[in-house]
C-alpha positions in Angstrom: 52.2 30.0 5.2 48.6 28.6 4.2 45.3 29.9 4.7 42.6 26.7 5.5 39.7 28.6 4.1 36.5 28.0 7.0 33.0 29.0 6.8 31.2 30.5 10.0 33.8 28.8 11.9 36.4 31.0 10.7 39.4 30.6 8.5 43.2 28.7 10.4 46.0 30.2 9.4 49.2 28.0 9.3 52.8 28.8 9.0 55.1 26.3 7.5 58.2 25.0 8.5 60.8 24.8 5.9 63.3 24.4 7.9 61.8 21.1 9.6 60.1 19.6 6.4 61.4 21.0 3.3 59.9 18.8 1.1 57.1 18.3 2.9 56.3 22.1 3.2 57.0 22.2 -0.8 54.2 19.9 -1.8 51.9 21.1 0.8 52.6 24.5 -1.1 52.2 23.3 -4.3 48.9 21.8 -4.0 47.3 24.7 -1.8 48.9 26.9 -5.0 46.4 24.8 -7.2 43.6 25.0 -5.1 43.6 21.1 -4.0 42.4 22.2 -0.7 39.6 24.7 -1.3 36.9 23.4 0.3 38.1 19.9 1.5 36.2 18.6 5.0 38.2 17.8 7.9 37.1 14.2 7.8 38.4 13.4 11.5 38.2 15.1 14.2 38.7 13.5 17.8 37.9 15.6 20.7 40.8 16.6 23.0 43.2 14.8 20.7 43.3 16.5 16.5 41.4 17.5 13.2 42.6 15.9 10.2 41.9 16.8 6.4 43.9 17.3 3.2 42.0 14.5 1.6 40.9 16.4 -1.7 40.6 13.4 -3.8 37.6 11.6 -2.2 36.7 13.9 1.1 36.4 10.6 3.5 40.5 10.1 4.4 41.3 7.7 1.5 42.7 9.7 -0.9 46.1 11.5 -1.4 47.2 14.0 -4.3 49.1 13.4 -7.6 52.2 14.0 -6.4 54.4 10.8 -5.2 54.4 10.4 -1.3 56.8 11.9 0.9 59.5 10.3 2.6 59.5 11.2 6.8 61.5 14.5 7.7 61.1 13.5 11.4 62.3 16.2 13.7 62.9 17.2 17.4 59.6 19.7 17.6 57.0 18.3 19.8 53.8 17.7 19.3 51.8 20.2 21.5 48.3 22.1 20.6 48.5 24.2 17.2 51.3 21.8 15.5 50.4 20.3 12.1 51.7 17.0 11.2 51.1 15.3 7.9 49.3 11.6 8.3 50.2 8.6 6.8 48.9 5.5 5.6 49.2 2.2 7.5 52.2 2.4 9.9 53.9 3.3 6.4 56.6 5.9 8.1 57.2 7.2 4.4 53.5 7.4 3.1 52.5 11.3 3.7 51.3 12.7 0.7 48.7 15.3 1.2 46.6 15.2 4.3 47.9 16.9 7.1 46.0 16.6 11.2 46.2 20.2 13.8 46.7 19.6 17.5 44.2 19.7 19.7 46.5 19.2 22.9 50.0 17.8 23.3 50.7 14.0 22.3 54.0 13.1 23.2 53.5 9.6 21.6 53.5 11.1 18.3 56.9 12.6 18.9 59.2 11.1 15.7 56.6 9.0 15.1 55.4 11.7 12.2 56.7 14.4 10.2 55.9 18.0 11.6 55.4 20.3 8.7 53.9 23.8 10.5 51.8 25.4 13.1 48.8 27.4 13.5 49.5 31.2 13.9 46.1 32.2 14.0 42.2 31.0 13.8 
């Protein structure tokens, strides 16, 4: 489980799926363990659709982490409001690394299409 620390907004907690993502989950735990997401933006958020963040490098969706990138641990769970799914860059299936996007409603069209790694329990 991670804690997205919010301001007046309020804080999103998550709860990881190790049983989906392993290795996924494990890096997203080892950088919230050293801090890499304290006070990161979500740099996109599109109405009706998701928020992304997890970009701690440069704030603006170009940067990753220091850890290698992640093949895909594509699973069955559906993407539906409150799921967290780890982007990716350029159509690159085995490119996650460290920013992750939340649900806003369901998407169908991401379905194995991107690795689900958690979902929001609360916030």
């Amino acid at each position: 489980m991670i804690e997205v620390a919010g301001d007046a907004n309020g804080t999103i907690v998550i709860d990881l799926l190790a049983d989906v993502a392993p290795q996924h989950m494990a890096q997203i735990t080892a950088l919230a363990s050293e801090g890499a997401y304290d006070n990161v933006v979500f740099h996109r958020v599109i109405d009706g659709f998701m928020a992304q963040t997890g970009d701690g490098q440069n704030n603006d969706g170009t940067g990753g982490s220091k850890y290698p990138d992640l093949k895909a641990e594509f699973s069955s769970v559906p993407f539906r409001r409150g799921i967290v799914g780890m982007a990716r860059k350029g159509g690159n299936n085995n490119s996650a690394n460290s920013q992750f996007f939340i649900m806003f409603a369901e998407q169908s069209s991401l379905n194995n299409q991107y690795t689900v790694v958690g979902e929001v329990i609360s916030g």
